[in-house]
C-alpha positions in Angstrom: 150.8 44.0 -159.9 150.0 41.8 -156.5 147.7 38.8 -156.9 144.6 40.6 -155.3 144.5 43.5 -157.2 144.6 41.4 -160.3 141.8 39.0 -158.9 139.9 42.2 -158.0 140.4 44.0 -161.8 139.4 40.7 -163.3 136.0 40.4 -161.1 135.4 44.3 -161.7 135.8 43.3 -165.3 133.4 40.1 -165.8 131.0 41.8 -163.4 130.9 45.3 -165.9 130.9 42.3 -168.9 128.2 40.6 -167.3 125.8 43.3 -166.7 126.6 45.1 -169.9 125.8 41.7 -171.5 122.2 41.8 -170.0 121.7 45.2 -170.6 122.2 44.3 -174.5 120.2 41.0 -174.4 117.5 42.4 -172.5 116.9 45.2 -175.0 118.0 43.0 -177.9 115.1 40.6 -177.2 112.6 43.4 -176.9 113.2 44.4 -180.5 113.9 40.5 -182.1 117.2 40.8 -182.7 118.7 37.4 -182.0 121.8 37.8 -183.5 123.2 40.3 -180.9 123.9 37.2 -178.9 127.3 36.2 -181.3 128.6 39.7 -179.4 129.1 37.0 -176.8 131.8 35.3 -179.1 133.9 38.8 -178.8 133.3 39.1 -175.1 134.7 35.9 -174.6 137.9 36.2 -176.4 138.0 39.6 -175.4 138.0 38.3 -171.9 140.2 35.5 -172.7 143.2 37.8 -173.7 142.7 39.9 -170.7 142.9 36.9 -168.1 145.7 35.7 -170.2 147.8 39.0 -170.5 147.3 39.1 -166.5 149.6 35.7 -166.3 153.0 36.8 -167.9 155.2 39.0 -165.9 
């Protein structure tokens, strides 16, 4: 896999994260359920293992 399509899966990715994230706050806040924010937690290792997976050949 070249460079650029990598750098263009991983900003397709934390773009979908990102607005899936503020999808699930947004209606999350509505109802008073703080505790959907520790989803983040997963996210971010979730994301973390996908950037890292990217890096060994």
């Amino acid at each position: 896999m070249t460079d650029s399509i990598l750098r263009h899966l991983i900003a397709s990715a934390a773009t979908l994260v990102t607005f899936l994230a503020y999808i699930s706050g947004y209606f999350s806040g509505k109802v008073g359920w703080w505790w959907t924010a520790l989803g983040l937690i997963i996210i971010y290792v979730a994301m973390f293992k996908f950037v890292d997976a990217g890096g060994h050949h």
